[in-house]
C-alpha positions as CSV (number, residue, x, y, z in Angstrom):
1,X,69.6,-159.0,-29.7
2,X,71.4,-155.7,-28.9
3,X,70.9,-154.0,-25.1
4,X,69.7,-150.8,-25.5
5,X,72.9,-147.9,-24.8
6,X,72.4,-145.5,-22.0
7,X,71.5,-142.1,-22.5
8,X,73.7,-141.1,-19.1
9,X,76.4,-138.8,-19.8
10,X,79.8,-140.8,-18.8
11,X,81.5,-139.4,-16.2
12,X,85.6,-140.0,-15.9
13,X,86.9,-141.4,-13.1
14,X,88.4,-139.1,-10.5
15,X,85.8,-136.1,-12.1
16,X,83.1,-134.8,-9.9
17,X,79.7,-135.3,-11.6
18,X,78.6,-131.8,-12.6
19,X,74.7,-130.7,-12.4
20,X,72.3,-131.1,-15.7
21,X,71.6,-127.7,-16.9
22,X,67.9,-127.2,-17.3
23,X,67.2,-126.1,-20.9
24,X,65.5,-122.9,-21.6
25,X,62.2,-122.7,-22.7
26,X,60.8,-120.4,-25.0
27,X,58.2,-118.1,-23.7
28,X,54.8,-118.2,-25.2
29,X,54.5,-115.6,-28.2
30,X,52.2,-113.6,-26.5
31,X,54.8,-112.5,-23.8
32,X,57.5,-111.1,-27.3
33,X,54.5,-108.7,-28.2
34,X,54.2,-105.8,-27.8
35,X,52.6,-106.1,-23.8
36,X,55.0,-108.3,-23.1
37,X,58.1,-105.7,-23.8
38,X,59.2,-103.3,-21.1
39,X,59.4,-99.6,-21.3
40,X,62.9,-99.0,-21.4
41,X,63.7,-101.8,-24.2
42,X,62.0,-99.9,-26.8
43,X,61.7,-96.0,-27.6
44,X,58.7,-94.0,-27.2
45,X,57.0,-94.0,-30.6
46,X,54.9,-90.6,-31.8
47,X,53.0,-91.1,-35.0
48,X,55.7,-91.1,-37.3
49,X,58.6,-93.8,-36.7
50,X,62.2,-93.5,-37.1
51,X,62.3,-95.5,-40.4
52,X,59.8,-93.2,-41.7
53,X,61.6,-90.5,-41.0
54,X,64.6,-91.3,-42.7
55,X,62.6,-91.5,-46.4
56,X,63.3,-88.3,-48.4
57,X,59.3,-87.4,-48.8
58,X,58.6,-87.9,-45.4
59,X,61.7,-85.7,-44.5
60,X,60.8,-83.3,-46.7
61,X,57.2,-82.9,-45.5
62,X,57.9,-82.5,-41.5
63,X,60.3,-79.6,-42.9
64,X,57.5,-78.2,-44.8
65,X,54.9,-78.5,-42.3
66,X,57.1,-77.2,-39.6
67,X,58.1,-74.1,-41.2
68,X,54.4,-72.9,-41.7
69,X,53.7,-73.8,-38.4
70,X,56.2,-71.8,-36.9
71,X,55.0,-68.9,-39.5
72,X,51.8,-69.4,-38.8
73,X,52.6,-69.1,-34.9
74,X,54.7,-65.7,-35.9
75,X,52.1,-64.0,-37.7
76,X,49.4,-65.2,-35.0
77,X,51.4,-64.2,-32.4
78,X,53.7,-61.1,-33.2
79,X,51.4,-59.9,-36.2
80,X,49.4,-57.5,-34.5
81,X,52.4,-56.4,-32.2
82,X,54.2,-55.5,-35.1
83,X,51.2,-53.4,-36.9
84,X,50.6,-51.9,-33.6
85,X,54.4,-50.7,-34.2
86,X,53.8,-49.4,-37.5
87,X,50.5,-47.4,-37.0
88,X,52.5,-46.1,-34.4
89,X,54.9,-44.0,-36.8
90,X,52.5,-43.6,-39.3
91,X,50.3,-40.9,-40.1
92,X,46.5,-41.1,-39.2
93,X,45.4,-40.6,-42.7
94,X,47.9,-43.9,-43.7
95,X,46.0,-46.2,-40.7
96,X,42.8,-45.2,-42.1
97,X,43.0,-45.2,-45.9
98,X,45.6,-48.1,-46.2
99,X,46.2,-49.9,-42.6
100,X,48.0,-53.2,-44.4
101,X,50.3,-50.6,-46.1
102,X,54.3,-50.2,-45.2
103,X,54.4,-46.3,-44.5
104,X,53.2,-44.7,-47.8
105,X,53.6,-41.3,-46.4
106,X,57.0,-41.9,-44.9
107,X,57.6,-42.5,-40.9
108,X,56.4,-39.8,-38.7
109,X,59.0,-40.8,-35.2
110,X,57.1,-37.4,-33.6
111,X,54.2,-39.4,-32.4
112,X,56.0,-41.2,-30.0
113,X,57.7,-37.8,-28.5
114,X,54.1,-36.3,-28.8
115,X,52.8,-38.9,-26.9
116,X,55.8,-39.1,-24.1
117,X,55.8,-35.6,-23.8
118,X,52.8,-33.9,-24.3
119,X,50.3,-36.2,-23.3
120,X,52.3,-37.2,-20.1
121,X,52.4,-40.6,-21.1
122,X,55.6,-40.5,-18.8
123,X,53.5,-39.5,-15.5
124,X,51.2,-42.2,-16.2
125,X,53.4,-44.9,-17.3
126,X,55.7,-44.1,-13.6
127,X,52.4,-44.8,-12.0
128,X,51.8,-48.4,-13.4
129,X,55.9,-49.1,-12.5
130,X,54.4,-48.3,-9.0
131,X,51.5,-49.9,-8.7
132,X,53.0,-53.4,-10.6
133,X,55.9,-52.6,-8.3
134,X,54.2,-52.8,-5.4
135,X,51.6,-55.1,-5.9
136,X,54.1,-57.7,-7.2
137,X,55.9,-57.2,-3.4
138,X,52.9,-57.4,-1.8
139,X,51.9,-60.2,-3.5
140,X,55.0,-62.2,-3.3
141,X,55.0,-61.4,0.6
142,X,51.5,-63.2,0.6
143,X,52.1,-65.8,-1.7
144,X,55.5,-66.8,-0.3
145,X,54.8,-66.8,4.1
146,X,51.3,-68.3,3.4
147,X,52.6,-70.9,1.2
148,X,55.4,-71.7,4.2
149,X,53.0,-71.6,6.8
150,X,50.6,-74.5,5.0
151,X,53.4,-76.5,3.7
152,X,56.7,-76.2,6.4
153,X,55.0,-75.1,9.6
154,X,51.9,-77.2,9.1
155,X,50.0,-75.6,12.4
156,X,47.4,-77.4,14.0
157,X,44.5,-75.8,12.5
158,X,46.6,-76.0,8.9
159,X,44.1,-78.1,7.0
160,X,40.9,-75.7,7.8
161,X,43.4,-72.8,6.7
162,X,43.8,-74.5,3.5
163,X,41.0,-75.3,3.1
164,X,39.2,-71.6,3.6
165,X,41.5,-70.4,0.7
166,X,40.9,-72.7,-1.3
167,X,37.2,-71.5,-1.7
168,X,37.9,-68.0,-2.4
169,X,38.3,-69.2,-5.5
170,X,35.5,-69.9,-6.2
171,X,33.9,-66.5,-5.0
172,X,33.6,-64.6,-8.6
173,X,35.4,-60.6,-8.0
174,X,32.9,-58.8,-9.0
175,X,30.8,-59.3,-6.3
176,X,33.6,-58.3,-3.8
177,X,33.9,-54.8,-5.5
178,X,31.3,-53.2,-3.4
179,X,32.6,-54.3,0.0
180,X,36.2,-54.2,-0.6
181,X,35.9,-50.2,-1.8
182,X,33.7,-49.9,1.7
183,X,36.4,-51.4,3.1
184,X,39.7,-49.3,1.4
185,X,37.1,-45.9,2.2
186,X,36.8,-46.4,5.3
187,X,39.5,-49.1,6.9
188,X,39.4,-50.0,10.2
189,X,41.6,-49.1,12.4
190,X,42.8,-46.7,10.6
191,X,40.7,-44.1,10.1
192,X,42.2,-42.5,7.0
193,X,40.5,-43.2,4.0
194,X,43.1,-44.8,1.3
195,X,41.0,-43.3,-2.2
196,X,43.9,-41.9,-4.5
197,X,46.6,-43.7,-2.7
198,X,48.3,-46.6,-4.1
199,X,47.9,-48.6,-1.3
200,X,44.5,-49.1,-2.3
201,X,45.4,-51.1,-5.0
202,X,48.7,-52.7,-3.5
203,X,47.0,-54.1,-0.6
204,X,43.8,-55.7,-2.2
205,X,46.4,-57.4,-4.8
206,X,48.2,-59.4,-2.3
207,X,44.9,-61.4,-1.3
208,X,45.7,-63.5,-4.0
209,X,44.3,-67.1,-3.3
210,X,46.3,-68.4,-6.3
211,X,49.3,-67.8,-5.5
212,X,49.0,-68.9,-1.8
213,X,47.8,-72.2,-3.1
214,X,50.6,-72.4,-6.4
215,X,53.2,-71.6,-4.2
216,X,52.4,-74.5,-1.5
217,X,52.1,-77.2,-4.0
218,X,55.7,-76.2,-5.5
219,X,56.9,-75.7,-1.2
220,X,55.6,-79.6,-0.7
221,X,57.7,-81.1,-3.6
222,X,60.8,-79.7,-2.0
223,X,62.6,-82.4,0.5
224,X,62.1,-82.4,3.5
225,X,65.5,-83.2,4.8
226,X,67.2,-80.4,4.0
227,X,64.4,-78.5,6.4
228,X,65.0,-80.8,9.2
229,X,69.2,-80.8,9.0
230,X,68.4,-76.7,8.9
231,X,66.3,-77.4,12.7
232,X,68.9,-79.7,13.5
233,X,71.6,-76.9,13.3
234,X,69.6,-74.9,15.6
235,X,67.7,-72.8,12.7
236,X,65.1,-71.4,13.4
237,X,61.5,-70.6,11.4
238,X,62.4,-67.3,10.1
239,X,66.2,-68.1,9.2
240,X,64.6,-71.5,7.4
241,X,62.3,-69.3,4.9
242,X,65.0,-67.0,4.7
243,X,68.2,-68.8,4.0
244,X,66.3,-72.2,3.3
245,X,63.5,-72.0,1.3
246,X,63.6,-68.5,-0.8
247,X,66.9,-69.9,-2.3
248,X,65.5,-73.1,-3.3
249,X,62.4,-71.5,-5.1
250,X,63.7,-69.2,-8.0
251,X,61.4,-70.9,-10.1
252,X,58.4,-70.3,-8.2
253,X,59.2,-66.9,-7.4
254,X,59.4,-65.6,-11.5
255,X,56.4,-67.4,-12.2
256,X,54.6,-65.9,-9.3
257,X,56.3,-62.6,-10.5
258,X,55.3,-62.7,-13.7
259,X,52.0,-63.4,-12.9
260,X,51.1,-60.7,-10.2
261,X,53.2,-58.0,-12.6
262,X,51.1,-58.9,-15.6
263,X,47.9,-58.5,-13.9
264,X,48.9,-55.4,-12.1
265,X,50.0,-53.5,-15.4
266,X,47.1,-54.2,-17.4
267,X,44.0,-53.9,-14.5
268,X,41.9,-51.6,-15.6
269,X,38.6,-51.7,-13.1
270,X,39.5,-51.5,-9.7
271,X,42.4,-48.8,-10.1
272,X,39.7,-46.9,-11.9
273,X,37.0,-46.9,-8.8
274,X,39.8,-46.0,-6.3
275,X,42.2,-43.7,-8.6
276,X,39.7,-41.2,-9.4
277,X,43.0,-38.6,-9.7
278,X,44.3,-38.6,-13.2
279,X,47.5,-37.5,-12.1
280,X,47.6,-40.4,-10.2
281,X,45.9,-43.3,-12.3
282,X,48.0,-45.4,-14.6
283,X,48.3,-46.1,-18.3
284,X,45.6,-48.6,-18.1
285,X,43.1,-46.4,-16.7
286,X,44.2,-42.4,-18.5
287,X,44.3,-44.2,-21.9
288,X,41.1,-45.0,-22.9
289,X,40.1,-41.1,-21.3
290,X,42.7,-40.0,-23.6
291,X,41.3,-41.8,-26.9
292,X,38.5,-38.9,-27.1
293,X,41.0,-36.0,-27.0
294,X,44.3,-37.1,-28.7
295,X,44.6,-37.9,-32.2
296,X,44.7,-42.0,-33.6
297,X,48.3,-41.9,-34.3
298,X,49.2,-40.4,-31.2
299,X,47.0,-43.0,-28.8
300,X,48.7,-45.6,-31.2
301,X,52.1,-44.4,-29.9
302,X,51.4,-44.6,-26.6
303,X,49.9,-47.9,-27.0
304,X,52.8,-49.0,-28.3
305,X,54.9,-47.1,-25.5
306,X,52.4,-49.1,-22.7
307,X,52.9,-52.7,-24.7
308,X,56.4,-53.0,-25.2
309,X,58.5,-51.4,-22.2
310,X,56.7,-54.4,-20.3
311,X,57.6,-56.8,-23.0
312,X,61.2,-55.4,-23.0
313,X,61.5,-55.8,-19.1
314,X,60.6,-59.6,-19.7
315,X,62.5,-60.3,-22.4
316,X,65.8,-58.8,-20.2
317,X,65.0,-60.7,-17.0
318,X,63.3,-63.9,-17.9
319,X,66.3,-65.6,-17.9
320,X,66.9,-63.9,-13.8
321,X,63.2,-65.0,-13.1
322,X,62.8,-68.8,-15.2
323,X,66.2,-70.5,-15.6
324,X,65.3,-73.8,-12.7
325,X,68.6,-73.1,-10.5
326,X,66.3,-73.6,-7.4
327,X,68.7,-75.8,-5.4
328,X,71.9,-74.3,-5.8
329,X,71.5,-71.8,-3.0
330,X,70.4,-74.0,-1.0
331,X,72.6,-77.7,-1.1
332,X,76.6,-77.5,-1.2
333,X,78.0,-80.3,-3.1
């Protein structure tokens, strides 16, 4: 009868015994699914996969659809832009009888020098650069101390403040028309009534609740350290939103700058209540008082002349008012 062997490792003499491993165990299947699997092990997956994307019809097809998106977007987008453009130095007989046609009678360039010069599209289009001008100051002056004030100062009685702008929102304008033009006829403590002035329309712009409010969400995401090292070094309030804050919020400022210029260019109501003057009134306001006396082609021209010097001043300073550089005036690596 044999005596069973032992199953004990042997160990040589003079060696230290070393430690049984444990042996790994597999994890249940349910932990290798798909719940079980982190986030950064495997790639974000839209609705077509990378395999699927490497087949030839598949390839083919995202090309396809892409390019008539991006047509479709073009002709969505810049179509009417562009026939705007075309009426414009076309004859009025062309826009009428054929207005999908590519100049039939030739291209008449003497609308747009008619409609600079004789119908003082020039006078009218320096008063909207004013008034855009100055409402987008005024408004950026608003926008940028009030949103410091709520989200760096942080006074006391802060919360209620925030809290009071918050509901102008929901107080619809045209049921302030009536008591803000009491207000710009007759304003207190001045006693010099601001009709046909552009500080009528510069100083109601600037009570912008939006951009109070858009402005101090984009103020508290910025750290707070760099505002305390600036009180450290003996800065004070007005030096830290000078050579603190307004460096780190570029991108802020051109999207508040964009919006208050936009608005300002194309408001048509309230410049027409207090702008009764036409030689002071704007392009959005003298146009459509224009349309009865002018011919078509000639208020196409200066349509054209009102939509694209805006879109033109964009195009040249978007980059100046959108590129996200909002740190580097502020940190010194």
């Amino acid at each position: 009868m044999s005596t069973p062997t032992s199953t004990r490792p042997v160990v040589p003499a003079g060696a230290e015994p070393v430690a049984a491993q444990p042996i790994p165990r597999r994890p249940a299947r349910w932990l290798v699914g798909r719940a079980g699997r982190r986030s950064d092990d495997q790639p974000p997956r839209g609705i077509v996969s990378d395999a699927e994307r490497r087949t030839p019809v598949v390839r083919v097809a995202l090309r396809l659809t892409h390019a008539v998106v991006l047509v479709a977007l073009v002709v969505v987008g810049l179509g009417p832009i562009l026939w705007l453009v075309k009426a414009s130095i076309s004859t009025t007989q062309d826009t009428l009888r054929s207005p999908m046609a590519l100049f039939p009678s030739g291209v008449d360039w003497a609308n747009l020098a008619t409609a600079w010069s004789t119908v003082h599209i020039d006078l009218h289009f320096a008063n909207s650069m004013i008034i855009a001008t100055g409402a987008w100051l005024v408004q950026l002056v608003v926008a940028t101390t009030g949103g410091y004030a709520l989200s760096v100062l942080r006074p006391r009685y802060g919360p209620v403040l925030y809290w009071l702008v918050l509901s102008t929102l929901f107080v619809p304008a045209v049921v302030l028309l009536v008591p803000l033009y009491l207000t710009v006829l007759d304003p207190p403590l001045l006693g010099v009534s601001l009709i046909n002035s552009f500080w009528a329309v510069w100083l109601p712009a600037g009570a912008n609740a939006f951009n109070v409010l858009l402005t101090k969400r984009f103020f508290d995401n910025l750290p707070r350290e760099i505002f305390e090292a600036a009180r450290i070094d003996g800065a004070g309030p007005y030096r830290i939103f000078w050579s603190v804050l307004l460096p780190m919020s570029r991108p802020i400022l051109g999207v508040v700058s964009v919006f208050a210029f936009i608005a300002a260019w194309k408001d048509f109501l309230w410049p027409l209540l207090v702008l009764p003057d036409p030689d002071v009134q704007p392009l959005s306001v003298r146009l459509p008082t224009l349309a009865r006396s002018i011919e078509l082609d000639v208020l196409l021209a200066a349509l054209t002349i009102s939509a694209l010097i805006p879109m033109v001043l964009f195009l040249v300073f978007q980059r100046t008012f959108l590129r996200s550089a909002g740190l580097s005036g502020a940190l010194k690596g």
